[in-house]
C-alpha positions, 0 to 999 in steps of 0.5 A, spaced: 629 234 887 624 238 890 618 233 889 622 227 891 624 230 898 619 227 904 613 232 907 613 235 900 606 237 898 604 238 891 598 243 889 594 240 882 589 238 878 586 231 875 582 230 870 577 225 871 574 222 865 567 220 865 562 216 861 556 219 857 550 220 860 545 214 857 540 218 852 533 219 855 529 217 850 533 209 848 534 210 840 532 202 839 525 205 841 525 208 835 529 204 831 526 201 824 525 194 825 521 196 832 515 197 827 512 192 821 511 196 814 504 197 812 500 197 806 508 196 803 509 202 801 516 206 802 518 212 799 524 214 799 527 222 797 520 225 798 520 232 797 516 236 803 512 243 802 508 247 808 501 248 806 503 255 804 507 252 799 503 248 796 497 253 795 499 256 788 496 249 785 492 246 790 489 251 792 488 253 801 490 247 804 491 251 811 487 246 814 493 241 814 496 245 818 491 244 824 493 237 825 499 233 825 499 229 819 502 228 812 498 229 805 501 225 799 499 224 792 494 221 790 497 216 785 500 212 792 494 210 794 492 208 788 498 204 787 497 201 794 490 199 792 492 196 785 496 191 789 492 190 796 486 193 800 489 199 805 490 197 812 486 203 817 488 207 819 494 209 815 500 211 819 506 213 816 514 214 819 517 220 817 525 220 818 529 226 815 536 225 813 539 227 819 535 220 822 529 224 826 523 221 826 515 222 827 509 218 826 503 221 823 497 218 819 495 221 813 491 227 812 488 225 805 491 223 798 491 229 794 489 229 786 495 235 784 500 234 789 506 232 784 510 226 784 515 226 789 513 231 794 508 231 800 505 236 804 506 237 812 504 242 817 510 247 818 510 246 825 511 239 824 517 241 819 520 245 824 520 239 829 524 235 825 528 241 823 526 241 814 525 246 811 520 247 803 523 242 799 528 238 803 528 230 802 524 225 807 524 218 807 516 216 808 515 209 810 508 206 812 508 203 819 503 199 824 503 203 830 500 199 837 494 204 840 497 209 845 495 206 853 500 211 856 503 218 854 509 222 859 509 230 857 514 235 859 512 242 858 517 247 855 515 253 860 513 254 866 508 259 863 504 253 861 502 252 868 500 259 869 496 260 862 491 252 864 491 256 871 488 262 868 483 259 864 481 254 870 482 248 867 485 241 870 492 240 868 491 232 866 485 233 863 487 239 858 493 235 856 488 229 855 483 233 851 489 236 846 493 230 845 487 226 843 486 231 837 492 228 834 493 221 829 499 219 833 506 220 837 513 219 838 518 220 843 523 226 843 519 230 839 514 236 840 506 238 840 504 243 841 498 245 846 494 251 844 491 255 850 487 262 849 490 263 843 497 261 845 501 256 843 506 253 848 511 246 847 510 240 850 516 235 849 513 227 848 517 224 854 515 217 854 510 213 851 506 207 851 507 200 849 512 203 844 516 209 842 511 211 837 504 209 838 498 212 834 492 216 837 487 215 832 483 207 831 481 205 825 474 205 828 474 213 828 467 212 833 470 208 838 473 211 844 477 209 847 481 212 853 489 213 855 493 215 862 496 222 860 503 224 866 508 229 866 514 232 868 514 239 871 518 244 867 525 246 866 523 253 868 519 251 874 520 252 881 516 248 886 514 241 883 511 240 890 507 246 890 504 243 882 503 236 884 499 239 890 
């Protein structure tokens, strides 16, 4: 009876219901049909093994681990040739079960890898969150050459580590990204400085969501734009940009 008196005033919260934010990173970039199947290869339940996994019968293998690429059997590559010539470079789009994703060019194809299983480099298993011997769907792609790369580092300590070694930011990012076979939006690479090893996410790419770093005229260099974002961590952007 209170509440329907006039002048009453009455103290109480609302709930509002909002959207989801949009992704930043658009899953249709990423999505499968965005990129053609090279060399009709797809293999689907691979088994992964880090290189030190994989050193019981293959011997040292720890060079993989330097690059950010996928060693496979080398009964694949013979199959492919037995049907048509191998399209260079041979890029490949690894999707885990839980449907992340990375692109990479193959690393070699090894005579004693046993069929079935792959070799990656740990630090990309922990990107795509797998561990030795869990399943990932390999799948040869045709990848766009990159033209622009958009990176965001993890920590601001990054900036403080290029400072000590008084290097430009741009031209160490360019110079550590060109090392490596291709990229994809939404995951990590790592950058090492002074024997540290600091996380960079991949913001943006271009033309695609995944592009490839690597020509099939490994002599012919070519040039790309690097940008990014300051860190979650860091304090003055304006103070980094000057």
């Amino acid at each position: 009876r209170v509440l329907l008196e006039p002048g009453t005033e009455v103290d109480t919260s609302v709930a509002v219901v909002r959207s989801y934010p949009a992704p930043k990173v658009p899953l249709q970039r990423l999505r499968t049909a965005a990129f053609a199947t090279a060399n009709s290869f797809e293999r689907k339940g691979l088994k992964v093994m880090s290189p030190e996994m994989a050193m019981p019968f293959l011997g040292n293998v720890e060079r993989l681990e330097l690059t950010d690429k996928i060693a496979l059997p080398l009964e694949y590559l013979e199959e492919i040739c037995s049907r048509r010539a191998l399209e260079s470079p041979a890029m490949f789009e690894l999707k885990t079960s839980l449907g992340r994703k990375r692109h990479c060019a193959v690393f070699d194809w090894v005579d004693g890898i046993p069929t079935g299983h792959a070799i990656l480099p740990r630090w990309v298993m922990e990107d795509l969150c797998i561990e030795d011997w869990e399943e990932v769907h390999v799948r040869g792609v045709k990848l766009e050459l990159v033209s622009y790369v958009k990176v965001q580092p993890h920590s601001a300590d990054f900036y403080e580590a290029a400072a000590a070694i008084g290097i430009d930011i741009k031209t160490l990012l360019t110079e550590s990204l060109s090392i490596l076979s291709g990229l994809t939006e939404d995951t990590c690479v790592p950058i090492h400085i002074g024997g540290n090893t600091y996380s960079m996410q991949v913001v943006e790419l271009r033309p695609q969501g995944a592009v490839r770093i690597i020509d099939s005229d490994v002599e012919d260099h070519f040039e790309f734009q690097v940008d990014f974002e300051p860190a979650p961590d860091l304090q003055d952007e304006a103070e980094l940009r000057a």
